[in-house]
N, C-alpha and C positions, 0 to 999 in steps of 0.2 A: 081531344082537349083534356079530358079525366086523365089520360095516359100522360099528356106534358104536365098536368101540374101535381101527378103523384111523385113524378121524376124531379120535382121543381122542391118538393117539397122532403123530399128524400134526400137531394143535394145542402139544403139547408141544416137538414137537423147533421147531417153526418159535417156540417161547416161550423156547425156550433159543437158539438162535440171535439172537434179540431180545436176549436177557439178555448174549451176548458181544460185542453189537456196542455195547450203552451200555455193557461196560464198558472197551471199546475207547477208546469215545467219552469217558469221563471219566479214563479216564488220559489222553489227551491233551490234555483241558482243565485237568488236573490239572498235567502238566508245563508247558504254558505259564502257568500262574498261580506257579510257579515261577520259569519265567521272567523275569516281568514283576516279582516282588518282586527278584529279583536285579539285576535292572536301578533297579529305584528306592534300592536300596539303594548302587549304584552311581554314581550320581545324586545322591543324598544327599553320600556322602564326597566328592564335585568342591565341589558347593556349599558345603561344610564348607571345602574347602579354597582357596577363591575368597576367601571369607569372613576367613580367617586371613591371606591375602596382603593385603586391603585394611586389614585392621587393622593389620598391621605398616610398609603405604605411609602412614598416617595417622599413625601411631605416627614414623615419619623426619621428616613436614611439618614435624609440632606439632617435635618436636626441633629443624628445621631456621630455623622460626619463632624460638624461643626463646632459639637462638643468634645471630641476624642482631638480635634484640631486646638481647639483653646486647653484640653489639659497637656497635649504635647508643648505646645507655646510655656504654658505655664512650669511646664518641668523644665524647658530649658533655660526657663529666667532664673528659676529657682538655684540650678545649676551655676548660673552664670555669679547672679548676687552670692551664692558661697563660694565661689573663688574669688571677688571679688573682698569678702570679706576675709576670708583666708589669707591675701596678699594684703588688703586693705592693716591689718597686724603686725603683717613680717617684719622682722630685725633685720635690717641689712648686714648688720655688722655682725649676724648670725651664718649668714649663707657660706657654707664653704664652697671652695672652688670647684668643687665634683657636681656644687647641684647649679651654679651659676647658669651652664647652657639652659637648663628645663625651666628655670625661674625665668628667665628672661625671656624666652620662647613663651610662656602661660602669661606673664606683662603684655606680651607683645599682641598675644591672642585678643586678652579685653580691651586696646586699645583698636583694635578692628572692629570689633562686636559693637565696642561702647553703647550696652544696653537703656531703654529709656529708662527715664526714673533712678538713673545716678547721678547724682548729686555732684557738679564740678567740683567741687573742693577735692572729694574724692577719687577724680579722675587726677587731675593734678598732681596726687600726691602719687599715687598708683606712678606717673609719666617719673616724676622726680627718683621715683626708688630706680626703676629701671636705667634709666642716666647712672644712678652712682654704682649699677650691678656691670653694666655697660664699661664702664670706667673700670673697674676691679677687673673685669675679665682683660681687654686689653692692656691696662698693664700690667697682668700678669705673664700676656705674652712678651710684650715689650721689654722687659726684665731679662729676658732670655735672650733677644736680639739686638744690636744696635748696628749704626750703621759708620763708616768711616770714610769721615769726607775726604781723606787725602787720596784714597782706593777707588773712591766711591762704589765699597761691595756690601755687600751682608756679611756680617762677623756673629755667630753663634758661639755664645761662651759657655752654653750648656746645652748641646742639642740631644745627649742621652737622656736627658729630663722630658723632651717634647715627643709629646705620644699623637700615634700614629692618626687619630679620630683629630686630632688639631691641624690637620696638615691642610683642609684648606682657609680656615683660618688662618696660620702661619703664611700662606702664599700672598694672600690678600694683604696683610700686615705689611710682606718684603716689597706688595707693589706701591704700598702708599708711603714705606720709606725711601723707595729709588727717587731722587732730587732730579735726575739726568735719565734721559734715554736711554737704550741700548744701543742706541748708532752711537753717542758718544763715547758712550765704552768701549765702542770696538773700536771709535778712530782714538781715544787713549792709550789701547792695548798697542793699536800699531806705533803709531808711536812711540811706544813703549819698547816696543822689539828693536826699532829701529837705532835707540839712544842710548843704548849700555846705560841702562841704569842699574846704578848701585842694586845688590840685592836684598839689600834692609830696606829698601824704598819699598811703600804699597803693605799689602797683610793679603792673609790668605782668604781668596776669595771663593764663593761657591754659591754660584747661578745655580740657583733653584726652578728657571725656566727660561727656556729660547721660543715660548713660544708667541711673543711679543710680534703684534703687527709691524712694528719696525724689521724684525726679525724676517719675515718675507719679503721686503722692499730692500734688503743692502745684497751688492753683488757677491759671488763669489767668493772672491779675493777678501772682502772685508770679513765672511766668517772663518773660514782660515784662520786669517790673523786670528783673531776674537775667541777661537775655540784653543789655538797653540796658545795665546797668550796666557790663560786660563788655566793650561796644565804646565807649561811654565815657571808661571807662577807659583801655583803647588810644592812643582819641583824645587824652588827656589825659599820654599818659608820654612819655620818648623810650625810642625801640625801638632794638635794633640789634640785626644776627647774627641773622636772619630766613632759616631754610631756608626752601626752595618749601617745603614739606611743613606750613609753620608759616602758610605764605601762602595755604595752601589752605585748612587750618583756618579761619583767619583771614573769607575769603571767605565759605565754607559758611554760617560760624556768622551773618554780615552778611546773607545772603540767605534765611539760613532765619527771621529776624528780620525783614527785609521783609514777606516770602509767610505768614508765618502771626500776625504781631500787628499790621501794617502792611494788610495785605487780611484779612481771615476771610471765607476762602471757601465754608464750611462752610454749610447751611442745613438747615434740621430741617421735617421736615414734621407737621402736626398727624394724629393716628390714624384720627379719627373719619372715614365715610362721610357720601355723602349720601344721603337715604334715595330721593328721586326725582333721576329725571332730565332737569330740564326746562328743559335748555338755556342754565341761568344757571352759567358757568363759573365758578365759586366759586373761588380762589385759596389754595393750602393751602401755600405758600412763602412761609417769615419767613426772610428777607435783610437782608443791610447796606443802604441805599439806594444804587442800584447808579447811580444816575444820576451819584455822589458820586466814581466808578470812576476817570476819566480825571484827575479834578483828582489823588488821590491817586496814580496813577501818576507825574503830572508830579513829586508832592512826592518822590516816592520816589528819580526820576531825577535830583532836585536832591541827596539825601541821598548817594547812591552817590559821584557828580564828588565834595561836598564831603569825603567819608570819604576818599575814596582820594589827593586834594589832601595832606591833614592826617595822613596816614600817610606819604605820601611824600616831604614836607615833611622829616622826618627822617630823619637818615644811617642810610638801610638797604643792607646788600648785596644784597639781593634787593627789586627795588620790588613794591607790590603792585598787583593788577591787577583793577577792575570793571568791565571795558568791557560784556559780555553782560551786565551788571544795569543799565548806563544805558540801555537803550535799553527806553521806556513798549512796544515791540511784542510782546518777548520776555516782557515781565514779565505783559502779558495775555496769553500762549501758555501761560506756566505755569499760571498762576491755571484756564484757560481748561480744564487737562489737567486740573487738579483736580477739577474741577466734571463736567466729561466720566465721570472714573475713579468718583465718588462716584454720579453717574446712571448707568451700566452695572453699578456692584456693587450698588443695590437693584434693578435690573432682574433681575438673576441671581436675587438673591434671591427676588425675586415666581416667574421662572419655574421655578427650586427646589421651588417650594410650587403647583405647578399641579397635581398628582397629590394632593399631601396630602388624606388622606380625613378629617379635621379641618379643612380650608380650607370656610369660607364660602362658601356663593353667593349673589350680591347680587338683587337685582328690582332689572331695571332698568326703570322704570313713567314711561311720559309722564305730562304734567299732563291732560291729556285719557283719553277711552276709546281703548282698544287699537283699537276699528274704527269710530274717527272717519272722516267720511268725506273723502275724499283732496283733496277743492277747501276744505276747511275747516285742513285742516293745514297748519300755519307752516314753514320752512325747517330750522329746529331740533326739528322734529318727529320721534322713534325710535320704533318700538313697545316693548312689554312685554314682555321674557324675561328667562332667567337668566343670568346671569354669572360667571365665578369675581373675587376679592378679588384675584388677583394683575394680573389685567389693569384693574381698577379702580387699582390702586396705579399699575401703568406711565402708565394716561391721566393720575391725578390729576398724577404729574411732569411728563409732557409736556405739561399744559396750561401749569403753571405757570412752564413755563421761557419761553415767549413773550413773554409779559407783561416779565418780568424782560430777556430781551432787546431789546424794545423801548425799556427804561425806560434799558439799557443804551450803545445802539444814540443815543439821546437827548444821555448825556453824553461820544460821541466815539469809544465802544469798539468802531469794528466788527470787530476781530479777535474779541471776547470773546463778542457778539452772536451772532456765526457759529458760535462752538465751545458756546455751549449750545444752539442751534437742529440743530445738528448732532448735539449728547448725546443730544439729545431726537429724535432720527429714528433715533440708533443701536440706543437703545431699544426702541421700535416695529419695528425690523428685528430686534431680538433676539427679540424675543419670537414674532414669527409664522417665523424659522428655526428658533431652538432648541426649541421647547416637543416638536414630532414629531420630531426629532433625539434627544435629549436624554431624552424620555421616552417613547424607542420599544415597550420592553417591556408598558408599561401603554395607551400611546397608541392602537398597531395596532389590539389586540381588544377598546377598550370602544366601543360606541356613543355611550354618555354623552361620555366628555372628548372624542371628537372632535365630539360638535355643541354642546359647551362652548367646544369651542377657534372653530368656525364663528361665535357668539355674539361671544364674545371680539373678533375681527378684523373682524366687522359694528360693533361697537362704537367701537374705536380707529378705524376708517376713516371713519367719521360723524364723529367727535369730532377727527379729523384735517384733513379736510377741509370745515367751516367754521368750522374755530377760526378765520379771519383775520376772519369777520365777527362775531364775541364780541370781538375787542381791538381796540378804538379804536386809528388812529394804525399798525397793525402795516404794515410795508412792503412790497409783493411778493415783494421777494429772500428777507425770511425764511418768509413764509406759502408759497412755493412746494416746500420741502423738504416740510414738512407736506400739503400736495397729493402730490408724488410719491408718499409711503410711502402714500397711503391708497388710493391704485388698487390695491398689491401686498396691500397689507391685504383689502381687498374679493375681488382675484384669490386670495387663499390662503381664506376662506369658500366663495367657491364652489366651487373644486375640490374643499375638503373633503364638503361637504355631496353632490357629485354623487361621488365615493368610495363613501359611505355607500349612497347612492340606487343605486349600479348592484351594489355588493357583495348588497344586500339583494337586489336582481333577480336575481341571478344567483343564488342560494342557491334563492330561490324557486325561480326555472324547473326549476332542477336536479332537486329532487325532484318537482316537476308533469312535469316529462320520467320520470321513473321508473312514475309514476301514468296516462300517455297515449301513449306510445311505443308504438309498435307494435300498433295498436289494444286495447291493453290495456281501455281503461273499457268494450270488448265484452263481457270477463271477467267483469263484475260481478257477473253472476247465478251464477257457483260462491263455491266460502265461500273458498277460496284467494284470489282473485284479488277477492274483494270486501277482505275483509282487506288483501291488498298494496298496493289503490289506497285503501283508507280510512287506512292509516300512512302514503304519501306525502304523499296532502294533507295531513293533520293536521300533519308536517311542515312544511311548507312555509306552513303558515298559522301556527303557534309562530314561525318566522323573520319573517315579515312584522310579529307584534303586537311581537315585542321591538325593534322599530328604529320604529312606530308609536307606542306607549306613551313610548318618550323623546322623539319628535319632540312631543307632543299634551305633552311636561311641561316642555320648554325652550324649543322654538324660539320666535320671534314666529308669533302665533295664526294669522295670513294666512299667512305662509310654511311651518306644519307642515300646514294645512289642506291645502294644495296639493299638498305633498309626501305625504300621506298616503294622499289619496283617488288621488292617481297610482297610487301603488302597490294601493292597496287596487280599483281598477278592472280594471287590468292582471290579478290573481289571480281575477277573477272571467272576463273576459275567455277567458283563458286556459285552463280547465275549459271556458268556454261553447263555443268552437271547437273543441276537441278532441273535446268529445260532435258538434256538428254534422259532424265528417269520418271519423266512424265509418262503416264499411261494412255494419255488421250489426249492428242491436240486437234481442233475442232479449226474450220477453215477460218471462222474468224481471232481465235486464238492463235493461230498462226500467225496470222498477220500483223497482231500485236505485240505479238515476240519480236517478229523482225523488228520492228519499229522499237522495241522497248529495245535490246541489243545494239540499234544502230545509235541510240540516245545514250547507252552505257557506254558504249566504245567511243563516242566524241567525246563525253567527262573524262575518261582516262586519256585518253590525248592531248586534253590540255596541261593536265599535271603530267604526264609524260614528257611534254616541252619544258616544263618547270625542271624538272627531275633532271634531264641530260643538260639544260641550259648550263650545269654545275660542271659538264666536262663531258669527256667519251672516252677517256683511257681510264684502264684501272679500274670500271665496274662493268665489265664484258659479261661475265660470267650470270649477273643477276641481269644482265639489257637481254641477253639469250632468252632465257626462263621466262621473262616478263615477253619476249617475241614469240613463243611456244603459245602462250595462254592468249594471246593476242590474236593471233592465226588459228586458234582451233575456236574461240566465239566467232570471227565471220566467216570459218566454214562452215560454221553450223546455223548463221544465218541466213547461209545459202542454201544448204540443204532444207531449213522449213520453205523456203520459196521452190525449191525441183521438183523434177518428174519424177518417179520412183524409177526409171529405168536408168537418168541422167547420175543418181544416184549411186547406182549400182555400179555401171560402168568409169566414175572417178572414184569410185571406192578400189574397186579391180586394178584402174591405173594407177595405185598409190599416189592418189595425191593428196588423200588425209590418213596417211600413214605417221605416228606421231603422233598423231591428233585423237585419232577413235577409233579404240579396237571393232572386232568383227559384232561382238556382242553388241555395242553402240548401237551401229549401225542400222542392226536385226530391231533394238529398241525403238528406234526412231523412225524405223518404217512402222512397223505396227502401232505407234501411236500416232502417224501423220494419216496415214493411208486406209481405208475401209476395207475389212474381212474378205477375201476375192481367192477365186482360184490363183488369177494373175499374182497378186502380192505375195501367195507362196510360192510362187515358181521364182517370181524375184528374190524371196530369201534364200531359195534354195541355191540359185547363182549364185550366191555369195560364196560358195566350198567352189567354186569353180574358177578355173583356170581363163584368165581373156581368151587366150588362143582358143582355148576348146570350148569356151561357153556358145550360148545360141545367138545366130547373128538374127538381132533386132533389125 
């Protein structure tokens, strides 16, 4: 009992000792938790007071803001009231003519502004000056011009007086004194032409602008008249007090009246396609008869000398002057830009609409079968594929312009010959730079428009290069332009097409390198590494059919065939040598070769039906090659399934002759077969002769 209650009592004091040291321990967790509120509390009042210093620095800005706002306000009223008071003084009857525009411009300023705190009276008056500054200016123009209602033209009795900074002033002036239309005028002028009138009837008129909304609404025929009436006329008054200014007019309006009712250089082409294409260049350009070109130049060169005769005939201070209009070389230069400027702007336009996924694509189909045989085909002989409409528009121009230059070329014109022969190559050069220029974003990654655009440039470069033997009569100088472009035409399809062909390879190999690297297809027998080579390939054969399926749905038959089976050999190829340079095939690796092989060669089979579906003559030569690589993958997935002796002996009997050298062979046993006396006596058969090896 003494021993339980020393231990009893022992237990107690060492419990109250416990008991003084936690409460040691929480008063001094007790005091720093004091601590620490006194501090956040102290803490608090900084940031409180951090807080009220920013408010009151924000609180000075905006102040300082709002005072730099009221003195700008202020200065600008201040501003505003001394002009205000400035003009509020003016002498009207001070202002000369030179400062009229600025005075009436600064009126017109404070009548926008109209600041508070002015005084209407003041505004009023201010309105009243500018009215009579208003009035001063106007008829001071008006003094210069009037108008004659029996002509009904603008009659300028001083135009060396009217400087150049009035001129649109003066225009606005001539349109608030026209009484009448400009269709009137032109059905007076006809009439006029038509009624022998007297030539003292009417005054000398001079249309300071045709470019009146009426002015695009009358046909034809009515400007004609309207513009001959006008220089006529001319012909017909006496002039005097002719500024350049009035000479230039004068000129323009004579040469613009040559170049567009004296030549119309304009020609229309009809919409329609042809539905084949077999060689007969149909001509889709309705032209003036251009052989008619040189006599009308001469007439025109006769019209200019007599104009400027007959103008100058009368006492003018400034004579007028058409020397660059007589001369027939200039006046086919212009014409010649015309013609030029109207074939590049439908060019643009076609090549504008090469992306367009609402653009047409044409068949372009011989008169014969796509694989007629080659001693049977005529010189204008193309195969069948697709086209776009824009490159169909650019050839039907440039067929057309030949013709027309020859017919030109006939009546004298070889400057004009030249500059459409030359439209017509500008054309064709526009269209095989700008289409991949121009339409780079779509261009780069489709398949499709790029062996649209390969089609395209096989097309134009055919149809470039014996247009001279479809035009009777055409001369070398011009058929040789047509020659040049169609080599770059042809050089720009093949690089594209070989683009296409190596991008595709490359894509391919890339993933068959992921699927055969590093002895990977030894892998095949785990589920990891069957998996990683069965998504490479599957890969790599997706890439192959999407660049196959476009070739087998555009190109010409022979040419996708070719292209097709290339690549589609190469991918077979490619699997097949990579199984033969394995070092170790393991029994169940083996057997997912076969199976991975027998899954390759039904994908190629089906695009192989796709491929020939396009024909069987005319791509012999790549159906071989693609049958070589075809026959050496299922021999060799018969060899992973043989004996080693089976092996041996159709090795000896050439029956994968072609297929797999000796060396192969030797590879493929030592990585099917297990280290053995027997497996070197079977390599060593391989130097041996059927006849004389050992009968098994």
């Amino acid at each position: 009992m003494e021993v339980l209650e020393e231990q009893r009592c022992e237990w107690v004091s060492r419990l109250d000792e416990d008991v003084k040291v936690a409460r040691v321990g929480l008063a001094s967790w007790e005091e720093q938790w004091r601590s620490a509120v006194e501090r956040l509390h102290q803490r608090h009042a900084a940031a409180e007071e951090a807080r009220k210093r920013v408010r009151d620095a924000q609180r000075k800005v905006h102040e300082s803001i709002e005072r730099t706002q009221r003195l700008v306000a202020l200065q600008v009223h201040l501003e505003q009231y001394a002009n205000i008071a400035k003009l509020a003084v003016l002498d009207v009857s001070a202002v000369s003519h030179a400062e009229l525009p600025q005075i009436i411009a600064e009126l017109q300023l404070v009548m926008e502004q109209n600041p508070a705190g002015v005084a209407q009276p003041v505004l009023d008056d201010l309105r009243e000056k500018q009215a009579v500054l208003v009035a001063e200016r106007d008829g001071a123009l008006l003094r210069k011009l009037r108008v004659d209602e029996a002509s009904n033209s603008i009659v300028m009795d001083s135009v060396s007086e009217i400087k150049l900074h009035d001129e649109r002033q003066i225009v606005q002036l001539v349109e608030r004194l026209r009484s009448k239309s400009i269709v009137t005028r032109a059905i007076k002028y006809a009439n006029w032409m038509s009624s022998d009138l007297d030539s003292d009837q009417g005054t000398c008129a001079v249309m300071w602008s045709f470019e009146d909304e009426e002015w695009e609404q009358m046909d034809q025929e009515t400007k004609v008249t309207l513009r001959m009436g006008i220089i006529f006329d001319l012909l017909a008054k006496s002039l005097c007090g002719l500024s350049d200014r009035v000479n230039d007019i004068l000129a323009l309006s004579f040469q613009q009246w040559l170049v567009d009712d004296v030549f119309e250089t304009r020609f229309f082409f009809r919409g329609e396609q042809n539905e084949e294409f077999d060689g007969d260049f149909v001509g889709h350009l309705n032209a003036v008869p251009w052989r008619l070109t040189r006599q009308r130049l001469e007439a025109a060169q006769n019209a200019c000398i007599n104009f400027e005769q007959e103008i100058n005939s009368r006492t003018l201070e400034h004579p007028i002057s058409l020397a660059v209009m007589k001369d027939p070389e200039v006046l086919e230069k212009k014409i010649g830009l015309d013609i030029r400027a109207q074939v590049l702007l439908r060019a643009r336009h076609a090549i504008s609409n090469f992306v367009n996924k609402n653009e047409e694509h044409v068949l372009v189909a011989p008169t014969a079968s796509a694989f007629r045989p080659k001693s049977d085909r005529g010189p204008l002989w193309f195969p069948s594929c697709l086209v776009t409409a824009s490159a169909c528009d650019i050839m039907n121009t440039a067929k057309d312009l030949l013709p027309a230059a020859v017919e030109v070329l006939k009546g004298g014109s070889t400057t004009l010959a030249n500059a459409m022969v030359s439209a017509a190559k500008e054309s064709l050069d526009a269209f095989r730079n700008d289409i991949p220029l121009e339409h780079a974003d779509d261009f780069g990654p489709s398949i499709r428009l790029r062996v649209l655009f390969h089609n395209d440039c096989m097309m134009l470069g055919f149809m470039a290069s014996n247009i001279g033997a479809t035009i009777r009569g055409a001369p070398p100088s011009l058929v040789k332009a047509y020659s040049g472009v169609a080599i770059k035409l042809r050089s720009s399809a093949a690089e594209t097409i070989s683009e296409i062909i190596n991008e595709t390879r490359l894509k391919m190999e890339g993933f068959l390198r992921i699927a055969t690297e590093n002895q990977a297809l030894g892998e095949t027998g785990t589920v990891i590494g069957r998996r990683r080579t069965q998504s490479a390939i599957s890969k790599a054969f997706n890439s192959l059919r999407e660049t196959v399926v476009v070739f087998a749905g555009f190109l010409p038959a022979e040419e996708g065939q070719s292209y097709s089976l290339s690549l589609l050999g190469g991918f077979l190829d490619h699997i097949s040598f990579a199984i033969m340079n394995l070092l170790d095939i393991s029994t169940g690796a083996s057997e997912c070769l076969i199976a991975l092989i027998g899954d390759t060669l039904n994908n190629c089979t089906s695009l192989q039906e796709l491929i020939l579906s396009m024909g069987h003559e005319g791509a012999s030569e790549p159906i071989a090659s693609y049958k070589v690589a075809e026959k050496r993958a299922r021999a060799l997935q018969s060899i992973l399934d043989l004996r080693m002796e089976d092996i041996v002996t159709r090795y000896k009997e050439g029956e994968f002759d072609g297929m797999f050298t000796r060396q192969n062979i030797e590879v493929l046993i030592l990585a099917i077969f297990e280290d053995t006396d027997l497996r070197k006596q079977f390599i060593e058969e391989l130097d041996i002769k059927e006849e004389e090896g050992w009968n098994w």
